[in-house]
C-alpha positions in Angstrom: 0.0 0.0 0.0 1.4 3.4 -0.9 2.3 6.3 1.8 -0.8 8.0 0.3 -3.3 5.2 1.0 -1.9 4.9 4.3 -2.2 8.4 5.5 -5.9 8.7 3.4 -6.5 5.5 5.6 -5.4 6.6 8.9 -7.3 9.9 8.4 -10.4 7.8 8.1 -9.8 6.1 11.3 -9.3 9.3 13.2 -12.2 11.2 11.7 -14.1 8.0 12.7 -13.1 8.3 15.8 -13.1 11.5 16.5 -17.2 10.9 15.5 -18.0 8.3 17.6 -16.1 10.2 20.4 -18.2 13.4 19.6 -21.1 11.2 19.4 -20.5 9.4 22.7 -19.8 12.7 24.5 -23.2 14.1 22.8 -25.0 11.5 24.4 -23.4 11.3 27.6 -24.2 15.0 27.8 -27.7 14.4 27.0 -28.4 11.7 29.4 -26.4 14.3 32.0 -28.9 17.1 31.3 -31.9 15.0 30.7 -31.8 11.7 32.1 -29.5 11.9 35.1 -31.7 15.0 37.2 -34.9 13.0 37.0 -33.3 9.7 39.2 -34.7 9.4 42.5 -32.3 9.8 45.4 -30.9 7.1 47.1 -32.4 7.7 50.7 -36.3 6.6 51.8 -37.2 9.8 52.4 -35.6 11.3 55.1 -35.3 15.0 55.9 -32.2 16.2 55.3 -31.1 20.1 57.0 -27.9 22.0 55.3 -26.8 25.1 56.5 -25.4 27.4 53.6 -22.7 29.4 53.8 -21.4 32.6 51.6 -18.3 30.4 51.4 -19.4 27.5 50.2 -18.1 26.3 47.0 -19.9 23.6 44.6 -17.7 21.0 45.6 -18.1 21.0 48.9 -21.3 21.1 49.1 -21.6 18.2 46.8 -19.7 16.6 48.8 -21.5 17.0 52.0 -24.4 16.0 50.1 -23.4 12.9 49.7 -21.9 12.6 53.1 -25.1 13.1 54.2 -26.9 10.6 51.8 -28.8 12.9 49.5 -26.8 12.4 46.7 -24.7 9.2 45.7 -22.0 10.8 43.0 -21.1 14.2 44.4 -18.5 14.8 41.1 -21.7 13.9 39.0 -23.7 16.6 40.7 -20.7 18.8 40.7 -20.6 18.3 36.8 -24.3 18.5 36.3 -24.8 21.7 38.6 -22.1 23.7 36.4 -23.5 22.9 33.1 -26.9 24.6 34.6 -24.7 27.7 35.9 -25.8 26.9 39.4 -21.6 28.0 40.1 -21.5 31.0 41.8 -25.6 31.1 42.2 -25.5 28.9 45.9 -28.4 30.0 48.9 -27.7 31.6 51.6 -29.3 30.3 55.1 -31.1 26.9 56.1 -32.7 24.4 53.3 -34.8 21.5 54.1 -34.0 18.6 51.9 -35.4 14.6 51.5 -32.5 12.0 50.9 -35.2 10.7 48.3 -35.1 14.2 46.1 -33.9 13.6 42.1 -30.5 15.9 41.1 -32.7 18.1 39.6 -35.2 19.1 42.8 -31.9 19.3 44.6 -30.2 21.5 42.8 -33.5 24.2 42.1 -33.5 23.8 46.0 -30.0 25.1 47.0 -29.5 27.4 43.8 -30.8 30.7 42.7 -31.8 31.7 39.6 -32.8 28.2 37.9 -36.6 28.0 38.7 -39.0 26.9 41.2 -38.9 23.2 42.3 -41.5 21.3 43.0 -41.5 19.4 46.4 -44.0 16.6 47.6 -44.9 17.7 50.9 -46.9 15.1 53.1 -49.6 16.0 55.5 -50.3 13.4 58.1 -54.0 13.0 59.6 -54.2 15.0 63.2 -52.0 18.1 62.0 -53.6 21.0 62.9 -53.6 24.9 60.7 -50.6 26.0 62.6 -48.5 23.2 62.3 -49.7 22.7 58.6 -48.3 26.3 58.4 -45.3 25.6 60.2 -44.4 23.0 57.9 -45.1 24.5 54.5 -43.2 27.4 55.7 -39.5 24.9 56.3 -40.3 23.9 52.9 -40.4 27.3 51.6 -44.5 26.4 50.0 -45.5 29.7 51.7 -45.0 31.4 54.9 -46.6 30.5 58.3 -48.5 34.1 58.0 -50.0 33.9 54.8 -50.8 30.2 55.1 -52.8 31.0 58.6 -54.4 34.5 56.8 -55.7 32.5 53.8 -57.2 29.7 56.0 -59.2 31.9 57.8 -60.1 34.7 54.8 -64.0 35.3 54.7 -63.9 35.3 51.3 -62.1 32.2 50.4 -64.4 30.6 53.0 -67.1 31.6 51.5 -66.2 30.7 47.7 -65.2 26.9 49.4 -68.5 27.0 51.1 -67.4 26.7 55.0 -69.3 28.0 57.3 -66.8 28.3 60.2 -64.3 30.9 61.3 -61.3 29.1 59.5 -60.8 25.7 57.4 -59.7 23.7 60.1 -61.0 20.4 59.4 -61.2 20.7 55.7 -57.3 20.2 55.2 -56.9 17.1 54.1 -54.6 14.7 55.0 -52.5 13.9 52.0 -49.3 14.1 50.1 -49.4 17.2 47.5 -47.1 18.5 45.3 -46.5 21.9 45.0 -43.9 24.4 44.6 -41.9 27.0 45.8 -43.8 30.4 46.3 -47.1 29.1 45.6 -50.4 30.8 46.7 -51.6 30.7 49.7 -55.1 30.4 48.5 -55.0 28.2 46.1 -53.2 26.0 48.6 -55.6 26.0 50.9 -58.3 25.4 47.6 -56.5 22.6 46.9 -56.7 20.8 50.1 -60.4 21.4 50.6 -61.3 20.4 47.2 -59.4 17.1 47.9 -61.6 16.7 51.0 -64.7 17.3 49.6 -63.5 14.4 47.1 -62.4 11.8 49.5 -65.5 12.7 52.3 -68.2 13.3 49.7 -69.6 9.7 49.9 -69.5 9.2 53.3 -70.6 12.4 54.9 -73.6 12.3 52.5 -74.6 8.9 53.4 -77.9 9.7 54.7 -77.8 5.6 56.1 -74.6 6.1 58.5 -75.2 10.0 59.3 -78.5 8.5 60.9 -76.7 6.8 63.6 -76.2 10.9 64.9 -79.2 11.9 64.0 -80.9 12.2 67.7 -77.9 14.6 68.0 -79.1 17.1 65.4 -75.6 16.6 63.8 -74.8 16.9 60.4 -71.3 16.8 58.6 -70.1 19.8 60.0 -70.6 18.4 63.8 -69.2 14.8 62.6 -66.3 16.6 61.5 -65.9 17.9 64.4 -66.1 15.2 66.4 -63.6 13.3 64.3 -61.1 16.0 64.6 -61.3 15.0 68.7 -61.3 11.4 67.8 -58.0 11.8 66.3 -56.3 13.1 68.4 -57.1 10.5 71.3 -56.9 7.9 69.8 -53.2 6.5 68.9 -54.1 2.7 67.8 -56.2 2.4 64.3 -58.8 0.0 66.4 -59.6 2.5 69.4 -60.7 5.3 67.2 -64.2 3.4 67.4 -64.1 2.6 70.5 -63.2 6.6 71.5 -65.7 7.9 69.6 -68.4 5.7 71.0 -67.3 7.2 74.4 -67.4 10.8 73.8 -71.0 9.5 71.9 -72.0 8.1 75.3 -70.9 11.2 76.7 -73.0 13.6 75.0 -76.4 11.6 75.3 -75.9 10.1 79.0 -78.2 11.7 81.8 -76.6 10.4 84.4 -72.6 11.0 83.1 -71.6 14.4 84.9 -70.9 17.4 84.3 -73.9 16.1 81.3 -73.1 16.8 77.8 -69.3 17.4 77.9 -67.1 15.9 76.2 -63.9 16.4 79.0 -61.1 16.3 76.3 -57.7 17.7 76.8 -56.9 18.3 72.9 -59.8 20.4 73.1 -58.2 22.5 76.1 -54.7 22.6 74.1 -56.0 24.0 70.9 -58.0 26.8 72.4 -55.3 28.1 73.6 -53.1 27.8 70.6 -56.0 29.2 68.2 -57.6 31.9 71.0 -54.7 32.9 72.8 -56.0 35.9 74.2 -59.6 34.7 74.9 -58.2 33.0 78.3 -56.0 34.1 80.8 -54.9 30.2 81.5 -53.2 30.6 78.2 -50.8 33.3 78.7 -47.4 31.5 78.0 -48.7 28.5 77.0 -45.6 25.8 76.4 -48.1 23.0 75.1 -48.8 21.3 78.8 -52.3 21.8 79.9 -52.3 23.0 83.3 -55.5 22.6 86.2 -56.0 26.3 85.9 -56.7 25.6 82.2 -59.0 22.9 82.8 -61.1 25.2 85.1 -60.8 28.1 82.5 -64.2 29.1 80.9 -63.3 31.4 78.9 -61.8 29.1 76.9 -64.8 28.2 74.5 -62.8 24.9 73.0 -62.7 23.7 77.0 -65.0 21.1 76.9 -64.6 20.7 80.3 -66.2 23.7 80.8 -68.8 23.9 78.0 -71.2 21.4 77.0 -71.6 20.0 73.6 -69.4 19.9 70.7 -66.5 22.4 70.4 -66.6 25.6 68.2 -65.4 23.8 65.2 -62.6 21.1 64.2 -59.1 20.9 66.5 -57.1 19.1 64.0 -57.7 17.5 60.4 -58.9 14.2 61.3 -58.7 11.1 58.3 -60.9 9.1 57.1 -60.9 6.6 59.6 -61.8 9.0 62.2 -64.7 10.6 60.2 -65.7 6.9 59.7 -65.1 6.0 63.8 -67.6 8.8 64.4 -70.3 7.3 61.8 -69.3 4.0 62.8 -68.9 4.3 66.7 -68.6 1.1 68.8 -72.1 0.4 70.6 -70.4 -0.2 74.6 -71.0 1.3 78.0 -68.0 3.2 78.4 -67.8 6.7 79.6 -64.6 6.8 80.6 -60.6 5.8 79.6 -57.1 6.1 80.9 -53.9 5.9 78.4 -52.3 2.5 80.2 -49.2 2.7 78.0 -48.1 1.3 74.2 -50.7 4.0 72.9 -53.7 2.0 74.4 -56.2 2.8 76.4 -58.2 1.1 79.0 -62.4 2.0 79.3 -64.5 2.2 81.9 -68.2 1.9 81.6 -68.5 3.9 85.7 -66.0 6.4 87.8 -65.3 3.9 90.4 -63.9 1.2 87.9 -62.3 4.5 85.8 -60.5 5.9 89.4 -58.9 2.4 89.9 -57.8 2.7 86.2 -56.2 5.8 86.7 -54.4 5.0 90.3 -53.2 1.7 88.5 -51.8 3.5 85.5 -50.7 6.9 86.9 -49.7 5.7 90.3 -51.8 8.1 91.9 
């Protein structure tokens, strides 16, 4: 073969390869930009707190990303981050991460400038407004403030149809996606329009709303109800049981003071949503005190005041709605927490008082 041939056939091989080296870097670039922020993290889940500093470079913090099992190839994310730009472009301050977050919802979270990310935020049944607030606001949804001011806005109530104060009770226990920055109200929208959709069958089943009929109660006072159910009851199977008591309670003539419900949560949450309305609740640090008991100024004191509460205490599930509609036909009238989230019932005070002396070691 002649020195010609040779060098035309050598030039062939190198502009081949010099293709399919273009081509291969093409497409690992591609999967880098497309494929590669989309993977799912390699935690379960797990909130994960960084602490951003102005001197923080890229690589570091890649690095404690991993170290802290967000991320599993901190030089990938390094890579990856600076073909977005995100160099230079780091937060400032505290950011809430999950170990289970993709590349991509990591990286809109701890830089500037590249967009909103969307996080999956999960609301578990027996969280009340405030700490629904508290909890969009670590995820930077919306702030505490605004959260709290939509839920209670006269005219978003009265576009969602709630005739209460606030939309306590209507948030819905779920797990929503939303973004950075997002509305308030439509927030707040959302999670009443998914309760209307999970609730609509059974609190207008005109069969299992009968069995609270002699109460004159209709959704509204089931939900309330609920709300108190769920936050007494810490095992799945003593939600019926629970609400069958507090049932007892409220149609008894003999159980006394008649007609009250005797709750703590109730107690609590009046002092958390009405502040001011009782002087037991000036510095309240979440323990409920005897002075608070014997507060009536407190309107959610169901020791003091008969009846149902002034509205929800928490956003109960479904299986506290259903507990309510479904309450267990018993005796009781009383019950003592005994330990491993149970309970133990008492159908008279005598048998309750030697409950509580057992358990309490009074």
């Amino acid at each position: 073969m002649s020195r010609a041939r040779k060098e035309s056939a050598l030039s062939r091989v190198s502009t081949t390869l010099l293709a399919a080296l273009l081509l291969a870097s093409l497409v690992l670039l591609a999967w880098l930009v497309l494929v590669y922020p989309e993977g799912d993290g390699p935690g379960t889940g797990n909130e994960v707190t960084l602490t951003l500093t102005a001197d923080h470079s890229l690589d570091a913090l890649a690095s404690e990303l991993e170290s802290s099992n967000v991320l599993q190839d901190d030089w990938l994310f390094a890579i990856y981050a600076r073909l977005l730009g995100a160099s230079g472009h780091l937060r400032e301050g505290e950011v809430l991460l999950r170990d289970d977050m993709s590349p991509r919802t990591v990286l809109l979270r701890i830089a500037l400038g590249l967009g909103d990310a969307h996080i999956e935020v999960t609301v578990p049944e027996g969280l009340d407004r405030f700490q629904i607030a508290s909890r969009l606001d670590r995820w930077g949804i919306t702030t505490e403030d605004a959260f709290l001011n939509a839920v209670q806005d006269p005219e978003l109530l009265t576009e969602l149809s709630i005739d209460a104060p606030s939309a306590e009770g209507y948030l819905f226990p779920d797990t929503y996606l939303w973004t950075e920055r997002s509305d308030p109200a439509e927030i707040v929208r959302r999670m009443v329009e998914n309760f209307r959709a999970r609730t609509r069958a059974l609190l207008s089943d005109e069969v299992a709303l009968s069995t609270v009929a002699d109460l004159h109660y209709g959704p509204h006072h089931v939900l309330i109800l609920a709300s108190v159910v769920e936050e007494e009851a810490a095992v799945a199977e003593e939600r019926p049981v629970i609400a069958g008591v507090f049932l007892n309670r409220l149609r008894s003539e003999t159980f006394r003071p008649r007609h009250r419900l005797q709750a703590d949560p109730t107690v609590s949450y009046g002092c958390r949503a009405m502040p001011l309305a009782a002087p037991s609740c000036i510095g309240f640090t979440g323990r409920i005190t005897r002075a608070m008991l014997d507060d009536s100024a407190n309107p959610y004191n169901t020791y003091r005041h008969g009846e149902l509460p002034p509205g929800p205490i928490t956003n109960p599930g479904l299986d506290s709605i259903r507990a309510v509609l479904e309450a267990e036909h018993h005796d009781y009238l009383y019950f003592v927490a005994r330990g491993g989230r149970r309970h133990t019932f008492s159908a008279d005070l005598d048998a309750h008082n030697e409950a509580v002396d057992v358990y309490r070691g009074d």
